[in-house]
C-alpha positions in Angstrom: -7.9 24.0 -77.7 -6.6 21.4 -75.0 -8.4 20.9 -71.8 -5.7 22.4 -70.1 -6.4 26.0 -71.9 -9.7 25.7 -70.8 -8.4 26.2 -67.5 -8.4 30.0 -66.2 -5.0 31.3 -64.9 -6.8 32.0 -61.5 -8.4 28.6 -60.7 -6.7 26.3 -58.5 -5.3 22.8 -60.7 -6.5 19.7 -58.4 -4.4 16.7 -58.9 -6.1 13.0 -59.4 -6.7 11.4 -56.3 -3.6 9.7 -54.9 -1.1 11.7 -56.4 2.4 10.9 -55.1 3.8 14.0 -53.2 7.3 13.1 -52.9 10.8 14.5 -52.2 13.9 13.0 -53.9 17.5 12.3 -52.8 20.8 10.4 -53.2 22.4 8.3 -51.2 26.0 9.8 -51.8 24.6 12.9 -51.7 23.2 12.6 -48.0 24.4 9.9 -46.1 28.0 10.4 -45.0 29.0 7.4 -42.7 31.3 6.4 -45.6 34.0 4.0 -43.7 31.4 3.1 -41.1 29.6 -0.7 -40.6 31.3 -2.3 -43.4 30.6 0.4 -46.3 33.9 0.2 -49.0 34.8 3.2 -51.5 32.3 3.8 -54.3 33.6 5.2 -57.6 32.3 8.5 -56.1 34.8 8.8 -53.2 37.5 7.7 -55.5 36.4 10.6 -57.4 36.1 13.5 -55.1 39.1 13.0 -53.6 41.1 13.2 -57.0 42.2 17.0 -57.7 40.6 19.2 -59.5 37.6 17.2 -60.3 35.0 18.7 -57.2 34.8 21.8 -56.5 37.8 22.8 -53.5 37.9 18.7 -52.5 34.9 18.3 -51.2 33.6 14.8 -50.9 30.4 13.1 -49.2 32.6 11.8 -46.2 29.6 13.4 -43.8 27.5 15.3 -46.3 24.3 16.2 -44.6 24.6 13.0 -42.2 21.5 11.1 -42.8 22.7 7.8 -42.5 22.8 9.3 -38.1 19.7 11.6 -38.6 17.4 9.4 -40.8 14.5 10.0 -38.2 14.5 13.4 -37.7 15.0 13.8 -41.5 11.7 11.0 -41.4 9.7 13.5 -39.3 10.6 16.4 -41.1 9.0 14.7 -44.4 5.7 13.7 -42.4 5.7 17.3 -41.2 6.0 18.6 -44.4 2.9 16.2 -45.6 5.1 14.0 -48.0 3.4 11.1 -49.1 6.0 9.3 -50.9 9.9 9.8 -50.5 12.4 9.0 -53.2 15.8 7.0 -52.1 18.6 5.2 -53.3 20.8 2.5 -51.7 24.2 2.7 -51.5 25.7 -0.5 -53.4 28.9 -0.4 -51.3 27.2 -0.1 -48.4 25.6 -3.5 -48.6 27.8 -5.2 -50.8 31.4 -3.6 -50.4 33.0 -5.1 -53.1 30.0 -5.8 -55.4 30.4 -9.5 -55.5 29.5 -11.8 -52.6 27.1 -11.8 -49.7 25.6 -8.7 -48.4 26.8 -6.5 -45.0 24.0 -7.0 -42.7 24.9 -3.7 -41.3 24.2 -2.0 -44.0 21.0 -3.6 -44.7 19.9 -2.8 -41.5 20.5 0.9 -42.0 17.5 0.3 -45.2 15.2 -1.5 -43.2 15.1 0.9 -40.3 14.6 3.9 -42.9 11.8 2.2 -44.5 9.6 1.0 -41.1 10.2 4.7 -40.5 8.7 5.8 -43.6 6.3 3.3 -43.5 5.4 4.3 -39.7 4.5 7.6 -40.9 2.4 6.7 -44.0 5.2 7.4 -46.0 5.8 5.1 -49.2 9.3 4.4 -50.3 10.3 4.4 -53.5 13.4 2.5 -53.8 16.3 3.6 -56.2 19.1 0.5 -56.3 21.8 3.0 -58.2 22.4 6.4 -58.0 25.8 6.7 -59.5 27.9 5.3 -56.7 29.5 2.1 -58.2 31.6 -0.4 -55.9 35.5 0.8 -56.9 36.6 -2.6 -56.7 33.7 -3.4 -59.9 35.5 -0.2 -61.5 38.6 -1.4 -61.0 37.1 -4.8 -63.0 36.3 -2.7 -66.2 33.3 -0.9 -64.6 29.9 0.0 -66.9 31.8 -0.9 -69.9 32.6 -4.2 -68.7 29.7 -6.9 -69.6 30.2 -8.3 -66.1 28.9 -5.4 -63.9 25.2 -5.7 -65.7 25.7 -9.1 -64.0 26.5 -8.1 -60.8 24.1 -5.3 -60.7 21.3 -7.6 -60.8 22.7 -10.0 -58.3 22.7 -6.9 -55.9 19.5 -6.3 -56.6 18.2 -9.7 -56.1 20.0 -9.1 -52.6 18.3 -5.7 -51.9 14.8 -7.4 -52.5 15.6 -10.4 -50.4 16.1 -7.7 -47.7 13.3 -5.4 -48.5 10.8 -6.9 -50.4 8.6 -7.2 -47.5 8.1 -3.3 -46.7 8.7 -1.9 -50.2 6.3 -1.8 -53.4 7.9 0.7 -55.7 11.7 -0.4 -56.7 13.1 1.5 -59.4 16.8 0.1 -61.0 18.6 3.0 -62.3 18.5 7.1 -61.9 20.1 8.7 -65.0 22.1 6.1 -66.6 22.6 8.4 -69.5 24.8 10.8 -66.9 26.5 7.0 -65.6 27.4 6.4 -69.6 28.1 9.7 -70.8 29.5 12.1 -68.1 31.5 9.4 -66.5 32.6 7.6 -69.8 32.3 10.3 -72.3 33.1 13.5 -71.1 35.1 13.0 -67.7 33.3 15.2 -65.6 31.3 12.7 -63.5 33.1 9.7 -61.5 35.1 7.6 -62.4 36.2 10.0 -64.8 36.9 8.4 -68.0 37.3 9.7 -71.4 36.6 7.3 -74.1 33.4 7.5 -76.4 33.7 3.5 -76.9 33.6 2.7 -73.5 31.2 5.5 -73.0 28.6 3.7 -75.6 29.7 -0.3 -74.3 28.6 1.1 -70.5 25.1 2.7 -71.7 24.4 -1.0 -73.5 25.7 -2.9 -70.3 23.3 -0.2 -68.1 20.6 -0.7 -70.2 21.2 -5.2 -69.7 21.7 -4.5 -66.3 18.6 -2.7 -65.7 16.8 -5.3 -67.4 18.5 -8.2 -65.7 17.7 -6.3 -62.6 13.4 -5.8 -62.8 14.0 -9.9 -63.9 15.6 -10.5 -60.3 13.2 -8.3 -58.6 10.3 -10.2 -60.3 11.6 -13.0 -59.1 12.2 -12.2 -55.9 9.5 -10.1 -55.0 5.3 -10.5 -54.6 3.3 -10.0 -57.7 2.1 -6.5 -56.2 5.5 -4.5 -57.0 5.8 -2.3 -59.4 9.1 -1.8 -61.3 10.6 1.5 -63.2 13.6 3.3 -64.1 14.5 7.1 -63.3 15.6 8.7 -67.2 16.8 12.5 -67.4 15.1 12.6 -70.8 16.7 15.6 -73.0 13.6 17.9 -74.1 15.2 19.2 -77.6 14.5 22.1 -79.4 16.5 23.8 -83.0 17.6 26.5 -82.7 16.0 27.7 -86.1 13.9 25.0 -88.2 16.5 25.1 -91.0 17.1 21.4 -92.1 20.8 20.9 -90.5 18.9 22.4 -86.9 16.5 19.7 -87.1 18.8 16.7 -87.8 21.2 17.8 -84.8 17.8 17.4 -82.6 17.7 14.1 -84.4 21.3 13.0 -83.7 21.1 14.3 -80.0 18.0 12.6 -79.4 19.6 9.5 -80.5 22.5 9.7 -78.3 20.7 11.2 -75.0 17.1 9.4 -75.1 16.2 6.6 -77.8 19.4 5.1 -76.8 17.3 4.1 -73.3 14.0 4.3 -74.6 14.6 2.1 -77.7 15.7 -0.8 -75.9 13.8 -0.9 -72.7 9.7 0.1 -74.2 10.4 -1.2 -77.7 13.4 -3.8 -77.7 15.6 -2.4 -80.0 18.5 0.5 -80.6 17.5 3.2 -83.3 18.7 2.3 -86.6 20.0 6.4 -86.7 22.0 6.1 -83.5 23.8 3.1 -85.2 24.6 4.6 -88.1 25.7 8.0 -85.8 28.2 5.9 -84.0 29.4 3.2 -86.7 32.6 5.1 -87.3 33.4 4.3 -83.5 32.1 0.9 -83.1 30.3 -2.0 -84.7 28.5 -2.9 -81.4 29.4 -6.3 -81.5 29.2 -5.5 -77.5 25.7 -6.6 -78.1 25.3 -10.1 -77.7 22.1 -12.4 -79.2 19.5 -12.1 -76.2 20.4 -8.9 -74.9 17.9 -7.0 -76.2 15.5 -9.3 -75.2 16.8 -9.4 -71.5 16.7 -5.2 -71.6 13.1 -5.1 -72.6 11.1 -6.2 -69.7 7.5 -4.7 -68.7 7.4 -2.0 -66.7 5.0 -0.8 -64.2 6.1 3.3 -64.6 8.4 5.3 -66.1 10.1 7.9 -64.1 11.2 11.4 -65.9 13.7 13.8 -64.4 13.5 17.4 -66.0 15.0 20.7 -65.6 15.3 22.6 -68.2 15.1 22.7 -72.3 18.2 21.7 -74.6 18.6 23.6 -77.8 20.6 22.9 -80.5 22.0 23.3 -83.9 24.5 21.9 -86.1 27.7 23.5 -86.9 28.4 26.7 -88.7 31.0 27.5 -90.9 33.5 30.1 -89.8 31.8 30.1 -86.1 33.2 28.4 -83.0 30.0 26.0 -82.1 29.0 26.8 -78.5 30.1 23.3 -76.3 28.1 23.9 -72.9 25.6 21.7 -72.7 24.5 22.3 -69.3 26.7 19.2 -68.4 30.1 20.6 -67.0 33.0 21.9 -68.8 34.9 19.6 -70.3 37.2 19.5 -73.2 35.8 15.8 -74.5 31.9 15.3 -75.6 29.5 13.2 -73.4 27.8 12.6 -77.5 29.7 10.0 -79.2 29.5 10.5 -82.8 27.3 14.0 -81.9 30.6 15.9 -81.2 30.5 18.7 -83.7 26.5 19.7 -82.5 26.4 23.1 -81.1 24.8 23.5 -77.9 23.0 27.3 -77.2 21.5 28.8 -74.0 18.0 29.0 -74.3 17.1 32.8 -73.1 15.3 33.9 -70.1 15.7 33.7 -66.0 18.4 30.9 -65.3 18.6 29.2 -61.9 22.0 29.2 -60.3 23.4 26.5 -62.5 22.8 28.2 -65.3 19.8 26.5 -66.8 17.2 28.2 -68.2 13.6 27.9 -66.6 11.1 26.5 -68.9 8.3 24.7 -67.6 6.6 24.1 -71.0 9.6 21.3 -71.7 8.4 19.6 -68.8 5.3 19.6 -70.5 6.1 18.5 -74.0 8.2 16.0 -72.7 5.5 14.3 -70.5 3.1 14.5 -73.9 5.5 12.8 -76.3 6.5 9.8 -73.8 2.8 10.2 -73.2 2.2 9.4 -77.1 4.4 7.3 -77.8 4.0 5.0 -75.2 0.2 4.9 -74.6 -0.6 3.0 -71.0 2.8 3.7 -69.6 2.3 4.9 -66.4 4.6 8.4 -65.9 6.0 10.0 -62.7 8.2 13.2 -62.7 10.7 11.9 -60.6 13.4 15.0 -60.2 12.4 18.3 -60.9 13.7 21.7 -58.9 16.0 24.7 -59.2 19.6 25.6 -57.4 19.3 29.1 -56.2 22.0 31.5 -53.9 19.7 30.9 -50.9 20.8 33.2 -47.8 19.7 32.4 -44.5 18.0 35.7 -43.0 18.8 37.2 -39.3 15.8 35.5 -37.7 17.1 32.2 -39.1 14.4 31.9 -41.8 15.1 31.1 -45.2 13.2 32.9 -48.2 13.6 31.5 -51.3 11.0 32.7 -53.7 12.2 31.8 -56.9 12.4 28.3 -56.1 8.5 28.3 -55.0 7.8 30.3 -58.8 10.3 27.6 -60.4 8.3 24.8 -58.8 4.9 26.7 -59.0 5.3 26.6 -63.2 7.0 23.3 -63.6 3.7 21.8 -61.2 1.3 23.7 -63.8 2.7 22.0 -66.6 2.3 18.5 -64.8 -1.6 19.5 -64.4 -1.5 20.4 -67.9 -0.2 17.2 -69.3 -2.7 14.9 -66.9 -5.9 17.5 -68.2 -4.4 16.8 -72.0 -4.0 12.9 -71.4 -0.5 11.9 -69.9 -1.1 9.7 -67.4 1.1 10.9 -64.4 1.0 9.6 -61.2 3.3 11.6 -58.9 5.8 14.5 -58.6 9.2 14.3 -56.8 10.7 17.6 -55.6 14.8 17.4 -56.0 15.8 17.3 -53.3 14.6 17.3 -49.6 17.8 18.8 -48.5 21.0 20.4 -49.7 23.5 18.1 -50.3 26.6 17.1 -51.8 26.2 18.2 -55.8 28.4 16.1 -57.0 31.2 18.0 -59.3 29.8 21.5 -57.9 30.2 19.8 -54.7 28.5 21.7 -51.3 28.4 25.0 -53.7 25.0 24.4 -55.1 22.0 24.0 -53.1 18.6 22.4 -54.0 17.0 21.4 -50.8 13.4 22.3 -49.7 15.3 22.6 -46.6 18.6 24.5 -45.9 21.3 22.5 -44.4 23.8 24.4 -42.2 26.8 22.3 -43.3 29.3 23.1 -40.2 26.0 22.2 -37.6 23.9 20.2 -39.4 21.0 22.4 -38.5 18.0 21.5 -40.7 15.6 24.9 -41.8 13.0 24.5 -43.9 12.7 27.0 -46.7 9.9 28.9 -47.9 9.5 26.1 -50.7 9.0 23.2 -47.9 6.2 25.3 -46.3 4.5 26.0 -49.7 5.2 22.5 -51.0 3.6 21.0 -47.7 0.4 23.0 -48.4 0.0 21.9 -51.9 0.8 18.1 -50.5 -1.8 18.0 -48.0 -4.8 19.9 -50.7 -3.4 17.3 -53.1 -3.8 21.4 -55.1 -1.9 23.8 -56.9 -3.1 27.5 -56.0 -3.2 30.1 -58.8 0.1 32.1 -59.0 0.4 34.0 -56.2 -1.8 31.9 -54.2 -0.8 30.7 -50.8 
């Protein structure tokens, strides 16, 4: 028996003390203001505004308008009792073209959101890249190019230079794998692309980039800041535990997680994952040194998590199911991967279609926990897309969120009680926002955003989330 099942389902689970209570967002996703103070098109506005690829044209021209409402969006998180909130800085913003000096303008806009957080004993928890190259670096070659891992940390050595005073925790990428694989691979993400090769080349350049970046931000910032990366880590699962199940977990783990964890925590790429891809590419992309630059220390490790992945290798005579939760697409974000049948995992599904399972949360926290003993872990997205309506008093209800975050904050007290060492929880997303491909159609927020007013209501989920914040406790189910 674990600690954790020595825990009855009615007690309340108290968190260690100074547990990050955060909120997460994007700067695409929120800001708006895109042709304003010096800001030049990211990959992402190229993107949106090409048919077909977001849902009826939207685009994050004024998403939820935070780059004119920061403060209010400020006091609604010190309201709500955050203690840490979760942001990303727009590359184009303060370096339009992604070469050359910054826009002051747009550094400004960071330092006034920061001594605003900071004003309201809020830490920050800087993200430099969220998805949203420069177009003119995509225009260069983009991730696949060797250049942009170059750049990237240049930018980033600008950023600190700017912020380094007000912020401790910097983390380099969010995702990278959805940056390689969904806008290399399979298309569906900017900028769009389609090409396994250049799919694999910009996963290598993200992973040199990030660690040419945490060596710029060492450089450049005191000793006290702590450095990380933001990795949706695929929890896998067979769908039966016939032998040909268990080696398509093998070859999707490959392909979706030890391609980032290999290089960054141990300095190398999995032996399997070459041998996966060698009918596509040698690697020669790899240049003496680079592993060496990618595997720098790290202070944290940040996990995103929404649901469980299960999947099986190809039967004969049966069409192998393709959706892998990802976006429909008819090419693979899993070079050399491409025939592994992807299956719905049963039970409730939020409004994107994912099954709810916080025990992957769980088992995913344990294994990093294991195999990289003394890492420090945070959950760093986690939360559920739901049809929220908006009731006649104004209020929004939106119980299943509260149950979804409810379990998935259980499993994070179970992993701490059975040893993983996590050290916050980041709700995605403070507010409902531009969803990239699904556009304004899916909503995530702890607080409901009235797109044509801009009216922010907090949901049922804020108001519950706020009391567990300020116990620094989850209540039994049902519990207030």
């Amino acid at each position: 028996m674990t600690a954790s099942d020595s825990l009855p389902l009615t007690a309340t689970r108290r968190f260690p003390p100074g547990f990050l209570w955060g909120t997460a967002t994007a700067a695409y996703q929120i800001e708006g203001a895109a042709a304003e103070d010096g800001r030049t098109p990211s990959i992402w506005d190229t993107f949106s505004r090409t048919p077909g690829k977001v849902f009826e044209g939207h685009t994050g021209d004024v998403a939820v308008d935070h780059y004119h409402r920061f403060r209010d969006d400020v006091t609604l998180m010190a309201e709500l009792g955050l203690t840490a909130y979760r942001f990303s800085v727009s590359w184009s913003r303060v370096q339009p073209t992604g070469r050359g000096p910054a826009v002051q303008k747009g550094l400004d806009f960071y330092r006034r959101l920061v001594d605003d957080l900071l004003a309201h004993g809020i830490t920050p928890v800087l993200t430099l890249y969220h998805w949203d190259l420069p177009q003119e670096l995509e225009d260069a070659g983009g991730w696949p190019h060797r250049a942009t891992a170059e750049r990237f940390a240049e930018y980033a050595g600008i950023v600190a230079g700017a912020l380094g005073d007000r912020v401790e925790r910097w983390t380099t990428l969010n995702e990278p794998w959805c940056s390689a694989f969904l806008g290399y691979g399979s298309g569906v993400h900017a900028p769009g692309r389609t090409d396994p090769v250049a799919a694999l080349r910009a996963a290598h350049h993200l992973n040199l980039g990030h660690g040419l970046a945490v060596r710029a931000l060492r450089a450049a910032l005191p000793p006290r800041a702590q450095m990380s990366v933001s990795l949706n880590l695929h929890e896998l699962r067979p769908l039966t535990p016939a032998p040909e199940d268990l080696d398509a977990v093998r070859r999707i783990d490959a392909v979706g997680n030890r391609i980032w964890l290999g290089p960054m925590l141990n300095g190398a790429y999995p032996e399997d994952l070459l041998r996966d891809t060698a009918h596509l590419t040698d690697w020669g992309f790899v240049r003496p040194g680079d592993l060496a630059d990618v595997h720098q220390p790290l202070d944290a490790l940040g996990i995103n998590y929404y649901t469980p992945t299960v999947v099986a290798a190809p039967r004969d005579g049966v069409e192998a199911p393709r959706n892998d939760g990802h976006g429909a697409s008819a090419y693979s974000p899993w070079p050399g991967s491409e025939d592994v049948a992807f299956h719905q995992p049963p039970g409730e599904r939020t409004a994107m279609g994912w099954a709810v399972d916080p025990t992957g949360l769980y088992d995913l926290l344990l294994r990093v926990a294991g195999e990289h003993p003394g890492l420090p872990l945070l959950v760093t997205e986690n939360g559920a897309a739901y049809e929220d309506e908006v009731a006649a008093d104004g209020s929004v209800h939106d119980p299943r969120r509260v149950a979804y975050v409810h379990g998935h904050l259980d499993a994070v007290h179970r992993a701490i009680a059975d040893g993983a060492d996590v050290r916050g929880y980041f709700l995605w997303s403070l507010l409902d926002n531009f969803e990239w491909a699904y556009g304004y159609a899916k909503r995530f927020g702890a607080v409901h955003v009235d797109y044509a007013t801009q009216r922010r209501t907090p949901k049922s989920t804020a108001h519950w989330y706020a009391r567990v914040a300020r116990s620094n406790e989850l209540p039994a189910p049902g519990g207030a």
